[in-house]
C-alpha positions as protocol buffer text, in pm:
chain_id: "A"
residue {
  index: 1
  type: UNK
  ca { x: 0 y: 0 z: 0 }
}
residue {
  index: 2
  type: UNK
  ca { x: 279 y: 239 z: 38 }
}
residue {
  index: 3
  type: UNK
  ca { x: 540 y: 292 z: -222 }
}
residue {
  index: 4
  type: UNK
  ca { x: 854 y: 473 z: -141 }
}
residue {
  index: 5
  type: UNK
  ca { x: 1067 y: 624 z: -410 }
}
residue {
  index: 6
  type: UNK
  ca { x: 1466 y: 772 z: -367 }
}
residue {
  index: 7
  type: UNK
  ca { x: 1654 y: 1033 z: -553 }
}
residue {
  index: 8
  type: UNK
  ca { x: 1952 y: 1216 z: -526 }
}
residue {
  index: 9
  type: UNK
  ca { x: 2240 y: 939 z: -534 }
}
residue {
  index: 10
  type: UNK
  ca { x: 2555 y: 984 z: -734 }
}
residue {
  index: 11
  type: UNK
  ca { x: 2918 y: 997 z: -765 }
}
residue {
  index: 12
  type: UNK
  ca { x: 3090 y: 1246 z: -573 }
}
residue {
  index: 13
  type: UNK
  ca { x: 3428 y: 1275 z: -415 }
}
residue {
  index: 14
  type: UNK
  ca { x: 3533 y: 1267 z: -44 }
}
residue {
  index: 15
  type: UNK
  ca { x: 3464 y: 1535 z: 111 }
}
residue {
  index: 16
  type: UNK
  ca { x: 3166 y: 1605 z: -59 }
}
residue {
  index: 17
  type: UNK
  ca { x: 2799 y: 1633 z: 8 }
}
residue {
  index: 18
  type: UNK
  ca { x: 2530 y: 1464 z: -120 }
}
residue {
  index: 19
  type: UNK
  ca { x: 2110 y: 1541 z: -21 }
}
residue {
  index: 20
  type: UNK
  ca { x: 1890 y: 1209 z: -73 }
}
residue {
  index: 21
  type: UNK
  ca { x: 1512 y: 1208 z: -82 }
}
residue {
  index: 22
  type: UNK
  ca { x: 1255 y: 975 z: 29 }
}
residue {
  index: 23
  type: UNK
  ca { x: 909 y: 1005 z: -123 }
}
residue {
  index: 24
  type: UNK
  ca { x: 604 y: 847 z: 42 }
}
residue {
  index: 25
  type: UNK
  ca { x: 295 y: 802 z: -181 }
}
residue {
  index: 26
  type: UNK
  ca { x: -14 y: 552 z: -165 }
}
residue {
  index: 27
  type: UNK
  ca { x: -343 y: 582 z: 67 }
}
residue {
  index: 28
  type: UNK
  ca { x: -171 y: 651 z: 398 }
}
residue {
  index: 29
  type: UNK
  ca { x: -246 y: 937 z: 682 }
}
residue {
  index: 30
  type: UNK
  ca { x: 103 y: 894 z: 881 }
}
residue {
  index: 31
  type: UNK
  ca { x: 413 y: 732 z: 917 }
}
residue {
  index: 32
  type: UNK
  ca { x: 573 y: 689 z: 1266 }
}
residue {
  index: 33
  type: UNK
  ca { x: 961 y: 578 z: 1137 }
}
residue {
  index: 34
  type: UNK
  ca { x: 1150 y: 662 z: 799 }
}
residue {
  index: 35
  type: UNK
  ca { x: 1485 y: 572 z: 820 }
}
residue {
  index: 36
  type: UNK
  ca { x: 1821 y: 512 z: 565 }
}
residue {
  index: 37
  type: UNK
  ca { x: 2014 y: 206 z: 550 }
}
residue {
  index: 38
  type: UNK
  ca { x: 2254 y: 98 z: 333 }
}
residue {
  index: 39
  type: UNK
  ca { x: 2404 y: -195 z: 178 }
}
residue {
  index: 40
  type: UNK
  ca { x: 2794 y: -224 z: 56 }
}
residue {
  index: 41
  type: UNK
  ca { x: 2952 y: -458 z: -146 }
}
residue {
  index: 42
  type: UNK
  ca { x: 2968 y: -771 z: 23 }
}
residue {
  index: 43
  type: UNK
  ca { x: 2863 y: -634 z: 403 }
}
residue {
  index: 44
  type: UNK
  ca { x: 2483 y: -679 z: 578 }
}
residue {
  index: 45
  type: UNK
  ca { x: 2250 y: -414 z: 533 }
}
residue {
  index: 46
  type: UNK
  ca { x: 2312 y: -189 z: 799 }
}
residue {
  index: 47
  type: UNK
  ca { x: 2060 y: 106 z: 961 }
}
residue {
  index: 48
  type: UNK
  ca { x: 2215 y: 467 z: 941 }
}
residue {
  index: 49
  type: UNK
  ca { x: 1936 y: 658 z: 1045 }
}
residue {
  index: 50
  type: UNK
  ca { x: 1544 y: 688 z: 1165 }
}
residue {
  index: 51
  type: UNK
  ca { x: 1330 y: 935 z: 1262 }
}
residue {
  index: 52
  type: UNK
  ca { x: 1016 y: 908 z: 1442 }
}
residue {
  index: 53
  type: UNK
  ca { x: 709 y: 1122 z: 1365 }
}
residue {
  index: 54
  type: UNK
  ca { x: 843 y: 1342 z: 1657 }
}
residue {
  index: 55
  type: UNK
  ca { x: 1138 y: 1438 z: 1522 }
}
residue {
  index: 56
  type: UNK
  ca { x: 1342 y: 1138 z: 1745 }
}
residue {
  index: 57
  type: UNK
  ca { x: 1647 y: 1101 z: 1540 }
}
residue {
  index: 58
  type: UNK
  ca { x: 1904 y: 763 z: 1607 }
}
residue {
  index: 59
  type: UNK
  ca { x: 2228 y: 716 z: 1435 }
}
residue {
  index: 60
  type: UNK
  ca { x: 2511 y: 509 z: 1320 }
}
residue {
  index: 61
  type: UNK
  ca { x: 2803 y: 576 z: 1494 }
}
residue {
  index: 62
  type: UNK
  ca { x: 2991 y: 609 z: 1140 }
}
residue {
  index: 63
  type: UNK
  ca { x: 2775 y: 875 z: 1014 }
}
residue {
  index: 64
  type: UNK
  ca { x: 2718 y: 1085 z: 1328 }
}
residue {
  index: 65
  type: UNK
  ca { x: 2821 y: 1447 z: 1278 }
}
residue {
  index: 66
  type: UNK
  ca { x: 2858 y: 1382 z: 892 }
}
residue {
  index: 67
  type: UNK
  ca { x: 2492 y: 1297 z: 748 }
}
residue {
  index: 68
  type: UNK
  ca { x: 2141 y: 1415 z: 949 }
}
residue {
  index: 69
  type: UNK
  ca { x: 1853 y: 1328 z: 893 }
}
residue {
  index: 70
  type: UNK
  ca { x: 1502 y: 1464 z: 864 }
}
residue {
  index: 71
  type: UNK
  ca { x: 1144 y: 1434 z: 729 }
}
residue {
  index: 72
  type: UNK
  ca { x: 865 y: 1680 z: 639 }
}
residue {
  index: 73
  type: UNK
  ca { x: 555 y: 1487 z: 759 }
}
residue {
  index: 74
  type: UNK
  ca { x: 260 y: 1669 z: 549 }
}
residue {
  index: 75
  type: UNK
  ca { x: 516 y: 1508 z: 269 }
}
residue {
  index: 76
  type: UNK
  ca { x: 546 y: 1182 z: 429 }
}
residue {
  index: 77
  type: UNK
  ca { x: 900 y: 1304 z: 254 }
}
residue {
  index: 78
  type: UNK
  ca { x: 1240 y: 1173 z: 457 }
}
residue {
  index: 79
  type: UNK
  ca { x: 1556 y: 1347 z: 376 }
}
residue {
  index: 80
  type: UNK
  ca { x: 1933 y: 1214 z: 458 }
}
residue {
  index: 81
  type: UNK
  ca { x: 2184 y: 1513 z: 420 }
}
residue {
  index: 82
  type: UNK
  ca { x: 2544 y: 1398 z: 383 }
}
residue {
  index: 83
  type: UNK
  ca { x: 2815 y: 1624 z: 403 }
}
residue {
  index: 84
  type: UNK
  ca { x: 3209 y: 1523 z: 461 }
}
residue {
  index: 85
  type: UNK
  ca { x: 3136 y: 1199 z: 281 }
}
residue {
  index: 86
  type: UNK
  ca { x: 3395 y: 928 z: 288 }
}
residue {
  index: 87
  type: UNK
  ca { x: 3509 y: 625 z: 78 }
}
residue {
  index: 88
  type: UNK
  ca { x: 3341 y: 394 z: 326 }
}
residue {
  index: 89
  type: UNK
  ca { x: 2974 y: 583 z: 256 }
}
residue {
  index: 90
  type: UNK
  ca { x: 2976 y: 436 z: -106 }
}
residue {
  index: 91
  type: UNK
  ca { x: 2690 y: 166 z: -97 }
}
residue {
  index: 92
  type: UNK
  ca { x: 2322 y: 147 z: -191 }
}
residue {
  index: 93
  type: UNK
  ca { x: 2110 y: 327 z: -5 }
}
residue {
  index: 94
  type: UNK
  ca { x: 1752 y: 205 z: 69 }
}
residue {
  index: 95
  type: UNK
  ca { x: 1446 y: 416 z: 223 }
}
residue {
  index: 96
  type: UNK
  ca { x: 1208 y: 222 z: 473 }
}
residue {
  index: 97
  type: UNK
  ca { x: 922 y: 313 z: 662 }
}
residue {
  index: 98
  type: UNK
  ca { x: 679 y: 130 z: 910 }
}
residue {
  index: 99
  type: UNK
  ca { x: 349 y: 178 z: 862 }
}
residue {
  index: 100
  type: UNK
  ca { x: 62 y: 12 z: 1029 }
}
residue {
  index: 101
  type: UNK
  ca { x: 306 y: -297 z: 1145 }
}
residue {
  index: 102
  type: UNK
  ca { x: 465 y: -344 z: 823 }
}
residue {
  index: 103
  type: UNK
  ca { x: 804 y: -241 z: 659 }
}
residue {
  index: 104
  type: UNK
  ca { x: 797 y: -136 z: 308 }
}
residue {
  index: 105
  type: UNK
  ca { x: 1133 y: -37 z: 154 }
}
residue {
  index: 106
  type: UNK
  ca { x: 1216 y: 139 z: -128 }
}
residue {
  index: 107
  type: UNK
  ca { x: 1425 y: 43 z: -500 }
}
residue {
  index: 108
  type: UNK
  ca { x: 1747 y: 209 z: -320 }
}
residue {
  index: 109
  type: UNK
  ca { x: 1983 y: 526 z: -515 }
}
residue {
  index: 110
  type: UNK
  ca { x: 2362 y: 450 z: -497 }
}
residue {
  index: 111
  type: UNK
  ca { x: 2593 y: 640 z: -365 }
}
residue {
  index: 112
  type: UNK
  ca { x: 2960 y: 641 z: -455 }
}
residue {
  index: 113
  type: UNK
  ca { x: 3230 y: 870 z: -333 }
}
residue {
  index: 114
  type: UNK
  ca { x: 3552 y: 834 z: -482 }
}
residue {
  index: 115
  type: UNK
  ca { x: 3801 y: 1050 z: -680 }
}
């Protein structure tokens, strides 16, 4: 019922920044959690960040103080800002939301930093 669509992925170089998007669409009212993960080459998908309906943020220790992010809730839009971006950040990134006790992700945008 919900579909969830990225944008914003790329190449870019370290150091750079990067703004991802996170578009919620289908017959819903609310969302309580968005949140980013990411998949490398050959690692586990791993969570980066969520954000509750109240503006609760949680982290990655790998990303914190590097990439925030937040969500515009009339948009049922969540954003992931990523600035000093390192080698390491290059993976696929994938947009997933909870909604009435079920996860729905989205296709995922790749990100690659490298020079």
């Amino acid at each position: 019922q919900v579909q969830l669509v990225e944008s914003g992925g790329g190449l870019v170089q370290p150091g750079g920044s990067l703004r991802l998007s996170c578009a919620a669409s289908g017959n819903i009212f609310s969302i309580n959690v968005m949140s980013w993960y990411r998949q490398a080459p050959g690692k586990q998908r791993e969570l980066v960040a969520a954000i509750s309906s109240g503006g609760i943020t949680n982290y990655a220790d790998s990303v914190k103080g590097r990439l925030t992010i937040s969500r515009d809730n009339a948009k049922n839009t969540v954003y992931l800002q990523m600035n000093s971006l390192k080698p390491e950040d290059t993976a696929v990134y994938y947009c997933k939301c909870i909604y009435r006790y079920r996860d729905y992700w989205g296709q995922g945008t790749q990100v690659t930093v490298s020079s």
